[in-house]
C-alpha positions as CSV (number, residue, x, y, z in Angstrom):
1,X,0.0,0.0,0.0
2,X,1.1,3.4,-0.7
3,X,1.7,6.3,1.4
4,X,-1.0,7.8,-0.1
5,X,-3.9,5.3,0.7
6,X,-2.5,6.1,4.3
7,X,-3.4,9.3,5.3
8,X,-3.7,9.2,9.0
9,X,-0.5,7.6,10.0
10,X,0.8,11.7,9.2
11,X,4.8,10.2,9.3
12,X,6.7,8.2,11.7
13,X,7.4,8.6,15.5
14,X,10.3,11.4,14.9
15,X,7.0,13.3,13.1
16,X,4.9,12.6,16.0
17,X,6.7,13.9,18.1
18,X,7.8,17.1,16.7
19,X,3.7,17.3,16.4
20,X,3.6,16.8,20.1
21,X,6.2,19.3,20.5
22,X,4.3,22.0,19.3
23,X,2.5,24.3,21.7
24,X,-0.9,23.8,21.5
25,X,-3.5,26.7,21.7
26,X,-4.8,27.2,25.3
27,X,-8.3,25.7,24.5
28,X,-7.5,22.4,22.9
29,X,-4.6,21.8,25.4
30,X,-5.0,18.5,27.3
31,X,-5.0,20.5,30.7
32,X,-5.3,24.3,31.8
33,X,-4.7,25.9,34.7
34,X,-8.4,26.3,36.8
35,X,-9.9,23.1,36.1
36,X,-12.9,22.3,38.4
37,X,-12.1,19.7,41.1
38,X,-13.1,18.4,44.3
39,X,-13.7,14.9,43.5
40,X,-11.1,13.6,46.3
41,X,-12.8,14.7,50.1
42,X,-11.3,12.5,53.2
43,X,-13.8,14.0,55.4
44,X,-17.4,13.7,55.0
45,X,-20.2,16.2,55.4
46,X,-21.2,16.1,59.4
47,X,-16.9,16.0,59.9
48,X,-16.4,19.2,58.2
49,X,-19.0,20.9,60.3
50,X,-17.8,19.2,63.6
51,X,-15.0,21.0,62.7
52,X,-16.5,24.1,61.9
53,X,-18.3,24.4,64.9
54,X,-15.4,23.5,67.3
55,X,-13.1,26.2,65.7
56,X,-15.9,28.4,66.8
57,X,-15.7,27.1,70.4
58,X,-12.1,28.3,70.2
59,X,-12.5,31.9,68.9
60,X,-15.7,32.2,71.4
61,X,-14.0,30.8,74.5
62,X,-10.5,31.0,74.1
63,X,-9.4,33.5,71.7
64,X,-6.5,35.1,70.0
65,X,-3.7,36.7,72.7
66,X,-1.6,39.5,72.1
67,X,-3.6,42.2,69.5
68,X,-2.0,45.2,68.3
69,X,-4.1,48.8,69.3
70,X,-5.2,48.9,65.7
71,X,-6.7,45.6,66.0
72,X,-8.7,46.0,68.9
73,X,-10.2,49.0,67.3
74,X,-11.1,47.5,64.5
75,X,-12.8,44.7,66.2
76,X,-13.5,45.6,69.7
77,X,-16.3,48.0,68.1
78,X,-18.1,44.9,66.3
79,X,-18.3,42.6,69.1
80,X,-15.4,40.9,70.1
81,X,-14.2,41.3,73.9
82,X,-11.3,40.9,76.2
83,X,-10.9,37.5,78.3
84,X,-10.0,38.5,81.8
85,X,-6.4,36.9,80.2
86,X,-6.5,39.6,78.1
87,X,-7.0,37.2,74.7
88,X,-9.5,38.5,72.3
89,X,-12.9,36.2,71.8
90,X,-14.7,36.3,68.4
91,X,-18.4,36.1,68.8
92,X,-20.1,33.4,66.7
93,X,-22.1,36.2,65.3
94,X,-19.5,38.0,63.8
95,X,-17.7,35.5,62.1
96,X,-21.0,34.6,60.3
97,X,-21.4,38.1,59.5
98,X,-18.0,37.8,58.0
99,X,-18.7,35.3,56.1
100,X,-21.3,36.7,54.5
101,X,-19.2,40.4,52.9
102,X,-16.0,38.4,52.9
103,X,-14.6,38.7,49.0
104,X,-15.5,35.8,46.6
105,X,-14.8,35.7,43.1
106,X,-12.1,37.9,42.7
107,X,-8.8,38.0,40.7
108,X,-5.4,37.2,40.9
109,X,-3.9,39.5,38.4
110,X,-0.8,38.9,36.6
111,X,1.4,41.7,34.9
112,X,0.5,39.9,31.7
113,X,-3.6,39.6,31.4
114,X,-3.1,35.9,30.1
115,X,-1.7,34.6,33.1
116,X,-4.7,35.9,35.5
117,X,-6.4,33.9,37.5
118,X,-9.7,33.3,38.8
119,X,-9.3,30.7,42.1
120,X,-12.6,30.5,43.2
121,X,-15.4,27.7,43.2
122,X,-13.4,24.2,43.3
123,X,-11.0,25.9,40.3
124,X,-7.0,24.8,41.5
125,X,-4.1,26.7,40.3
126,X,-0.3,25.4,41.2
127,X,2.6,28.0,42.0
128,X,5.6,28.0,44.4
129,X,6.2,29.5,47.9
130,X,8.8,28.5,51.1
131,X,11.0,30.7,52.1
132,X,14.1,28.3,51.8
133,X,17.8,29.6,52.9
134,X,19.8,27.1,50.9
135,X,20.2,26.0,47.0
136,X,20.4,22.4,46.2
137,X,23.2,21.2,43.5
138,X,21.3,18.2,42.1
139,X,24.6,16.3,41.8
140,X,26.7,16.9,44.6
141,X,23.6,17.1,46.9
142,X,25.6,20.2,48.8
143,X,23.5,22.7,50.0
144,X,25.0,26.6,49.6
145,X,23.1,30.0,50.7
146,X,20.6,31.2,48.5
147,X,21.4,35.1,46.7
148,X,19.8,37.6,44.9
149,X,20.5,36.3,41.4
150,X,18.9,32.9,42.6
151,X,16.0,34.6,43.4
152,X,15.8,36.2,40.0
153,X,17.0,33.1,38.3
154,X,14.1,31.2,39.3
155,X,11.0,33.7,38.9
156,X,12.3,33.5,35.1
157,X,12.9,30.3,35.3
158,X,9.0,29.6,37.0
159,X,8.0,32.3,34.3
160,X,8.9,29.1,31.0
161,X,7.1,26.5,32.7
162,X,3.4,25.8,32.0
163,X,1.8,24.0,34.5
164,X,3.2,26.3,37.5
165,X,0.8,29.0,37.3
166,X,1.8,31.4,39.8
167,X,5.1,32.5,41.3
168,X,5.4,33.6,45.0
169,X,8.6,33.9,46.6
170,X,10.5,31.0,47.4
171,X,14.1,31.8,48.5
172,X,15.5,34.3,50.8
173,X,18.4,36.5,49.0
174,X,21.3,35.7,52.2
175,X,23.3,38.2,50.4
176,X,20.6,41.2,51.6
177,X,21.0,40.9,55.7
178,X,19.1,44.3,55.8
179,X,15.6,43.2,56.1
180,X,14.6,46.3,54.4
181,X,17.0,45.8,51.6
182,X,15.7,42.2,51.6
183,X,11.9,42.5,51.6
184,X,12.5,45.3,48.8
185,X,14.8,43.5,46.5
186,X,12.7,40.0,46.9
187,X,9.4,41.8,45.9
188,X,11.8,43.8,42.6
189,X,13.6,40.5,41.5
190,X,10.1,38.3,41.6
191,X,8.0,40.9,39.4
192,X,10.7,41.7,37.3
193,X,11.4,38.0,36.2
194,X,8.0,36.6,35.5
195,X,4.7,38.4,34.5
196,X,2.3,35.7,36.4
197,X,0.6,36.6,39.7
198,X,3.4,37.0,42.1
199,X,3.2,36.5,46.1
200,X,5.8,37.5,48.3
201,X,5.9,39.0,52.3
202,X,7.7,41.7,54.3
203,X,8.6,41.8,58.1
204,X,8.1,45.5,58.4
205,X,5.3,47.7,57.1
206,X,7.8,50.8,55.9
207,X,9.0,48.2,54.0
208,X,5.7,47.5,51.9
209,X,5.4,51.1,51.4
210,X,8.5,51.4,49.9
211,X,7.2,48.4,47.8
212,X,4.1,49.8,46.9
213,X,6.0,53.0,45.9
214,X,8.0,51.0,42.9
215,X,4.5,49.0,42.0
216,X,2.9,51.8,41.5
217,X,5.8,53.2,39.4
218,X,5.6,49.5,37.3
219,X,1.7,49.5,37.1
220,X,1.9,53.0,35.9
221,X,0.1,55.0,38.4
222,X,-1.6,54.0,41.7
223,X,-5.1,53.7,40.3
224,X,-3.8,51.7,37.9
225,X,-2.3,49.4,40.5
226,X,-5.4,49.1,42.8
227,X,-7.6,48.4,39.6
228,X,-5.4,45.9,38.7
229,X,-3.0,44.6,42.0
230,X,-0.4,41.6,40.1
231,X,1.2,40.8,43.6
232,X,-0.6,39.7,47.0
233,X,1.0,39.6,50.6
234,X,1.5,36.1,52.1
235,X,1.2,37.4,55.6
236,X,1.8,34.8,58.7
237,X,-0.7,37.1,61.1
238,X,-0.4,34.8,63.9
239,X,2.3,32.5,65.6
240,X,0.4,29.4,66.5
241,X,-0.9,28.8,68.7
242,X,-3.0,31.4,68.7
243,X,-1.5,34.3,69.3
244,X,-1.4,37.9,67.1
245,X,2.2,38.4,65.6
246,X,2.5,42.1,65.9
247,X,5.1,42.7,62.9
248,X,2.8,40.7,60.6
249,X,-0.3,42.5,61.7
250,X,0.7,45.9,60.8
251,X,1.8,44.9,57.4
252,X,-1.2,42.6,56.7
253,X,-3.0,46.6,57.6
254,X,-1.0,48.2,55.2
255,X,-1.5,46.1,52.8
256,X,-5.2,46.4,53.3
257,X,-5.0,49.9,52.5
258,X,-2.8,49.5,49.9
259,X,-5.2,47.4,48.3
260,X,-3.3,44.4,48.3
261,X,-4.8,40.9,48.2
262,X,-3.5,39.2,51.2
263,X,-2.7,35.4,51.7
264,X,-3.7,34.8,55.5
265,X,-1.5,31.7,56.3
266,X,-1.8,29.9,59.2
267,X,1.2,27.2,59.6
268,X,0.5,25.3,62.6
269,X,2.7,22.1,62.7
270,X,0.5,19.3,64.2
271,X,2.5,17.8,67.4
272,X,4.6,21.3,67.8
273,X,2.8,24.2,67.5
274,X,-1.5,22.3,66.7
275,X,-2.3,19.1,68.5
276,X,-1.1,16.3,67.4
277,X,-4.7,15.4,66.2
278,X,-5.4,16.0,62.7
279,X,-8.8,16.7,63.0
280,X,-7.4,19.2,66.4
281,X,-4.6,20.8,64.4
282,X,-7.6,21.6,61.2
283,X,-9.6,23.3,64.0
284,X,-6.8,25.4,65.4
285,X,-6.0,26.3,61.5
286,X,-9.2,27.0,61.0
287,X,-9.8,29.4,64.1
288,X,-6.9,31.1,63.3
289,X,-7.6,31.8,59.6
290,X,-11.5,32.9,60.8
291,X,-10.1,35.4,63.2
292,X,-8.0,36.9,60.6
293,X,-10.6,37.1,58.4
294,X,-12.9,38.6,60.5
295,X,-10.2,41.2,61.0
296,X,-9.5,42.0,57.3
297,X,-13.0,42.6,56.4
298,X,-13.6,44.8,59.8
299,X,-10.6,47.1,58.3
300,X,-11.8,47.2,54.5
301,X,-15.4,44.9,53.9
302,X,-14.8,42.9,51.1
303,X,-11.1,42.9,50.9
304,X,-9.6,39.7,49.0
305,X,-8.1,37.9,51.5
306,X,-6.9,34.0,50.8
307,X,-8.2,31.6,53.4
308,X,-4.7,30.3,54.0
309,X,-4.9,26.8,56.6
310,X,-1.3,26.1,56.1
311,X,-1.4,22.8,58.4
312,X,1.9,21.3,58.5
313,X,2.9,18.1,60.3
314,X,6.1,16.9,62.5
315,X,7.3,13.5,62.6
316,X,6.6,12.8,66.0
317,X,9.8,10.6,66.4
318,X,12.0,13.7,66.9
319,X,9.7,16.8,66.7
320,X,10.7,17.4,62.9
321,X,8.9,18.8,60.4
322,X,7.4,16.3,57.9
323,X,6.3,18.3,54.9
324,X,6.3,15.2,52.2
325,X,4.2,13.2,54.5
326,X,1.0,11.3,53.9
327,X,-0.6,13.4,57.1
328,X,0.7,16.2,55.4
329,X,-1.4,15.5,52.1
330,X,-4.8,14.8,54.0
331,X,-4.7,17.9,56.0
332,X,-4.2,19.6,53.0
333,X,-6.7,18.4,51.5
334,X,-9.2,18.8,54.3
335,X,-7.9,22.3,54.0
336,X,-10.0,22.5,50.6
337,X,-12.8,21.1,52.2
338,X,-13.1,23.6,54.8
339,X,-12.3,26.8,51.9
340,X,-15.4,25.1,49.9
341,X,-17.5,24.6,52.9
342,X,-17.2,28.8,53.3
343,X,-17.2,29.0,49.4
344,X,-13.8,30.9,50.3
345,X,-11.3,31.4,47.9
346,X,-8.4,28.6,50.0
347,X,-5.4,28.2,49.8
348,X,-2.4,25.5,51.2
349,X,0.7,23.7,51.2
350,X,1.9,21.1,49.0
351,X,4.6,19.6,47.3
352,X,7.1,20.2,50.2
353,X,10.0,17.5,49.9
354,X,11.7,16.1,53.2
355,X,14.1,14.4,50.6
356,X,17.0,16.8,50.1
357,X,17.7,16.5,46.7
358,X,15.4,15.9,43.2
359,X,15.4,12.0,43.5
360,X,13.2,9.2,43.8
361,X,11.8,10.3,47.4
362,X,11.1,13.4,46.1
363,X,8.9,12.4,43.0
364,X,6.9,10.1,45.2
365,X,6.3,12.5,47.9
366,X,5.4,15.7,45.3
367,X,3.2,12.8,43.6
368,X,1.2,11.9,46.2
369,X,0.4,15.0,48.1
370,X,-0.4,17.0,44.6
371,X,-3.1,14.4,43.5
372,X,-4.9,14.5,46.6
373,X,-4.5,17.9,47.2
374,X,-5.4,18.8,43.3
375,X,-8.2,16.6,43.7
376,X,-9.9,17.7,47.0
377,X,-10.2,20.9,44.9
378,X,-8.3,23.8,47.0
379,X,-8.1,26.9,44.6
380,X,-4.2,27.7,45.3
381,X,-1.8,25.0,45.7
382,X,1.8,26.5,47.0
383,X,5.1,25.4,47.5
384,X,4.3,23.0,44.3
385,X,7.5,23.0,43.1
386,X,11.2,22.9,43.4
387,X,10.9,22.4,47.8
388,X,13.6,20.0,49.3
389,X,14.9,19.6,52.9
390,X,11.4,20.6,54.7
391,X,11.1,23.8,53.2
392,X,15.2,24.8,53.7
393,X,16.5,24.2,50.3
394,X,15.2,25.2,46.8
395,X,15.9,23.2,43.4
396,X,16.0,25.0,40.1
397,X,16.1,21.6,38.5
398,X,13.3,20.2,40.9
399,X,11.1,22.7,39.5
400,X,12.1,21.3,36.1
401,X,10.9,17.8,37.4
402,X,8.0,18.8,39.0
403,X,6.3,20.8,36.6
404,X,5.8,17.8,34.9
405,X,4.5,15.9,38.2
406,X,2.0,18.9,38.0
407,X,1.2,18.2,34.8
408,X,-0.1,14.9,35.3
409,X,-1.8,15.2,38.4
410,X,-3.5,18.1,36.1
411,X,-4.7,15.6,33.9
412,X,-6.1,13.3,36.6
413,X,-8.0,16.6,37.6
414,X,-9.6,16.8,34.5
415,X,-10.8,13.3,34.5
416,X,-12.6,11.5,31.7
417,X,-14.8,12.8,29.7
418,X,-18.2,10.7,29.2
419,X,-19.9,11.6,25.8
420,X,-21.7,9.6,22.8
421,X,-18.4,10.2,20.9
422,X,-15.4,9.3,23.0
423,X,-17.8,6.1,24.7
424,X,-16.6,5.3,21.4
425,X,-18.6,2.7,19.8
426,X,-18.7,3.5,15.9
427,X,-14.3,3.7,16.2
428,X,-14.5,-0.1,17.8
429,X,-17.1,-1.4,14.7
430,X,-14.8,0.0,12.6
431,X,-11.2,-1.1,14.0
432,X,-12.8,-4.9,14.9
433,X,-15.3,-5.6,11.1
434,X,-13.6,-5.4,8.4
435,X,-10.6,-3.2,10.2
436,X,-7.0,-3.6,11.3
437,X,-7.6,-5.2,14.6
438,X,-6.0,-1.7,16.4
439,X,-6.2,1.6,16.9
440,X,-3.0,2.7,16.3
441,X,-3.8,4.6,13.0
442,X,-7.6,5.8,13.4
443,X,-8.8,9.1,13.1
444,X,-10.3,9.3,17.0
445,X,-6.8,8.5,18.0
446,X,-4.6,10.7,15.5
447,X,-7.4,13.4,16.4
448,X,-7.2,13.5,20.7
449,X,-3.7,12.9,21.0
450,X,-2.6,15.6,22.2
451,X,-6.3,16.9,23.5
452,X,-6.5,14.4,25.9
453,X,-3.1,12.7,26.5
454,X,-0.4,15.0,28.6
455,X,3.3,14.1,27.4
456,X,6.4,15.0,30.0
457,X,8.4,17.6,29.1
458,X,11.1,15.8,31.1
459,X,9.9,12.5,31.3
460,X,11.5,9.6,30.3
461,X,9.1,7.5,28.1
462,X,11.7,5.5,25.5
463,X,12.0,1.7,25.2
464,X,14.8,0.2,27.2
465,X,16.8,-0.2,23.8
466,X,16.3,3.4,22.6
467,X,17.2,4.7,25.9
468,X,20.3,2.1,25.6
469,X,20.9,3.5,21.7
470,X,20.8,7.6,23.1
471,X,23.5,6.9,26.1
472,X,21.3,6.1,28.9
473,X,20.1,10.0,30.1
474,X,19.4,10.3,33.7
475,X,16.4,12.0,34.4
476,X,18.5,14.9,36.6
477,X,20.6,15.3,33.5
478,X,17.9,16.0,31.1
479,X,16.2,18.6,34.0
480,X,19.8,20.6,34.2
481,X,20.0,20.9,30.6
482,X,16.5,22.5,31.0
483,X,17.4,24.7,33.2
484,X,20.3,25.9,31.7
485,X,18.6,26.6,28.6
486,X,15.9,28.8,30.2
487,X,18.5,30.9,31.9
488,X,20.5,31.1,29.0
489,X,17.7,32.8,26.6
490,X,14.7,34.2,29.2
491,X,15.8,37.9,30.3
492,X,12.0,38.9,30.4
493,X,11.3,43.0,29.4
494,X,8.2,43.5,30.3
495,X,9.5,46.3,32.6
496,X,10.6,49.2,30.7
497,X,14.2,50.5,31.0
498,X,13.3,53.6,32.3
499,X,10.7,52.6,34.7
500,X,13.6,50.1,36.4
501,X,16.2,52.8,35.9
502,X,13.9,55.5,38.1
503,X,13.1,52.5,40.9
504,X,16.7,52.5,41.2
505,X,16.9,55.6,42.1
506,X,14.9,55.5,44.9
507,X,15.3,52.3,45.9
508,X,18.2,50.2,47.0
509,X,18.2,47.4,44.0
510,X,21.0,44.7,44.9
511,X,21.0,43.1,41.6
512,X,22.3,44.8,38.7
513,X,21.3,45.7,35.6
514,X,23.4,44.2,33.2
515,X,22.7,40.3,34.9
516,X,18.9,40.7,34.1
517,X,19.8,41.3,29.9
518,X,21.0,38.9,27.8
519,X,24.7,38.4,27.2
520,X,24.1,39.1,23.8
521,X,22.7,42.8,24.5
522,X,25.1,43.7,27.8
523,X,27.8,45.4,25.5
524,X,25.2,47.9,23.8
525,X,23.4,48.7,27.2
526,X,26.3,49.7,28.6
527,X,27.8,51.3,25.9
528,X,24.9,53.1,26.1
């Protein structure tokens, strides 16, 4: 038979490929970032109501300790009292009334409109997070202090790859002791090397003014900024267990007024700082994250604000924190239960590796704790990617790796689709009468191929003998070659020159200019 009486075998597997290979326009693509979820729920109904109510035993009889001034006259007004302790009880009654102006529906901007996102409903989005101190060298396994350019490598870096859909923060530049000079720099280097949604925090609110100065300056204009706000505040309000933090409450304030979304994140680790109960360390998060709310909305009603139940989890052996765990994963995902049960926008932990480098422990902890975490449905999914060493060291090349963990667990969001056409039953008549016997060459298969089947982008799928015939690659290999090519060609521009030349002036800006421009272009800009 000739190639012409063959006209959906479209070449050989090297043509296939290079088909696959080809980006595919957002709406036919296999997965996309939002898909509805929820499927997965590890408690049921009455659970996540016990658990309701009992977090509101703990803001009605026990209460927060230590709130600032500003707090108290915030809340103090709308019901809440002082325990002869001094700690500060939430009424029942106000936390439903918060509940019903808190913000739904809103939007997570991005500097580029193609990369907003709408987290709300059972929609999950992936990103990064952690606040790691170290970077990992995927060979050596050595762990060295994380720097400015590190932070800046790997926004860029997060800005190439697909299924990470937001970028906050996930390093701390050790070369900025200065906490000013630190909190400033983090918040330049993350919007100035990706254009998606960015997240990142500051330890002092004069700080976030300075921020909010040079975001202005990048959004062009303050009302600009408000009407579209690309970066939210991560903002640990409390230091479990619950008790106010007073740094973090003044910046989570100015953020408010800054207009700001905020990420409230409660991190309680269940056997340290929440009982060692799951279902006890969910109610503690959950308190926590109520009282915060309650005290956003009674400083600006209606102010986006991330229902962040962080609930980590020690290993209680030795205290340790246990972030790959299979406790870890279930929290988490009862985490998304709790968001949906207040039709919340939520948002949690996963993907944190106790392994401390990109291997084998690694995958199979990201694995596991993203599928059941994608699957309960929580709208933002943090520290997704590139976390090793409980949350202390960051690798570039583990974000390589998991991006394509993300992927998949992606596609076991989306499911299967159920219609007359893919149940399928006119393509099996005609492969089984009268047919080849396969489906290797039909039309439904040539058709959804890359529709409905997700390839790695790093993934190893060859034959033992063509892996044998192309030297044996090891995965890491493959991921550092990855990485070096993103670094090597993505100097993103989306800031103008002169906009980053006049934050400079006002603004202590570590890194310079000439290592966020492509080799290629460095001799004319500073010729210049």
């Amino acid at each position: 038979m000739t190639s012409s009486q063959q006209p959906n075998r479209r070449g050989g597997p090297g043509a296939r490929r290079a088909l696959r290979a080809a980006p595919l326009a957002l709406d036919i693509r296999p997965v996309n970032p939002g898909m509805e979820s929820g499927r997965y729920k590890p408690l049921t109904d009455a659970e996540v109501l016990k658990v309701h109510n009992a977090a509101i035993d703990v803001l009605e009889n026990i209460g927060l300790a230590d709130a600032i001034p500003t707090c108290l006259d915030a809340l103090l007004p709308l019901g809440c009292t002082l325990s002869p302790e001094g700690r500060l009880l939430f009424p029942r009654s106000l936390i439903e009334h918060t509940l019903s102006i808190a913000a739904r529906n809103f939007t997570l901007y991005g500097q580029d409109p193609k990369y907003d996102m709408q987290p709300s409903g059972k929609k999950v989005y992936f990103g990064t997070a952690g606040a790691a101190v170290y970077i990992v060298d995927p060979k050596t396994g050595e762990y060295r202090e994380s720097v400015s350019q590190d932070a800046y490598d790997i926004a860029r870096l997060v800005d190439q790859m697909e299924h990470i859909h937001f970028y906050q923060r996930t390093v701390v530049p050790r070369d900025l002791p200065d906490p000013a000079e630190m909190d400033i720099n983090t918040c330049y280097l993350s919007v100035s090397g990706t254009t998606k949604h960015v997240g990142t925090s500051w330890v002092h609110p004069d700080h976030l003014d300075a921020s909010l100065r040079m975001l202005h300056d990048i959004a062009g204009g303050e009302d600009k900024w408000r009407a579209r706000p690309f970066v939210s505040q991560s903002n640990c309000f409390v230091v479990p267990p619950l008790k106010f933090a007073t740094d973090a409450c003044r910046c989570l304030e100015t953020a408010v007024y800054g207009g700001m979304p905020v990420l409230l994140l409660s991190a309680g680790q269940a056997g340290a700082t929440a009982p060692a109960a799951l279902a006890g360390a969910l109610v503690q998060e959950t308190a926590e994250v109520l009282a915060g709310l309650a005290y956003v909305n009674a400083l600006v009603p209606g102010h986006p604000a991330i229902f962040g139940t962080w609930s980590f989890v020690s290993d209680l052996r030795s205290g340790a924190m246990s972030g790959g765990s299979p406790e870890q994963a279930i929290l988490s995902a009862a985490s998304a239960q709790m968001a949906h049960f207040y039709d919340l926008t939520g948002g949690t932990s996963s993907g944190i590796s106790d392994s401390k480098i990109p291997d084998a422990q690694a995958g199979a902890e990201k694995g596991y704790n993203h599928a059941l975490v994608g699957n309960a449905g929580m709208n933002l999914i943090y520290e997704s990617a590139g976390m090793h060493g409980s949350l202390l060291g960051f690798s570039l090349e583990g974000v390589v790796l998991d991006n394509d963990i993300v992927g998949a667990v992606q596609r076991t969001i989306k499911g299967i689709e159920v219609t007359d056409e893919s149940l399928s039953v006119d393509t099996i008549r005609a492969a089984v009468i009268g047919g080849p016997g396969h489906y290797l060459g039909a039309k439904q298969t040539l058709d959804i191929m890359q529709t409905e089947y997700i390839y790695p982008a790093v993934g190893d799928r060859l034959s033992p003998k063509e892996w044998n015939e192309v030297g044996r690659p090891q995965i890491i290999d493959v991921a550092i070659a990855k990485v070096k090519q993103v670094l090597d060609n993505n100097f993103p521009s989306h800031i103008p020159e002169e906009v980053d030349a006049k934050i400079r002036e006002y603004l202590p800006i570590a890194l310079p200019r000439e290592n966020m421009i492509h080799p290629a272009l460095r001799s004319e800009t500073a010729t210049v």
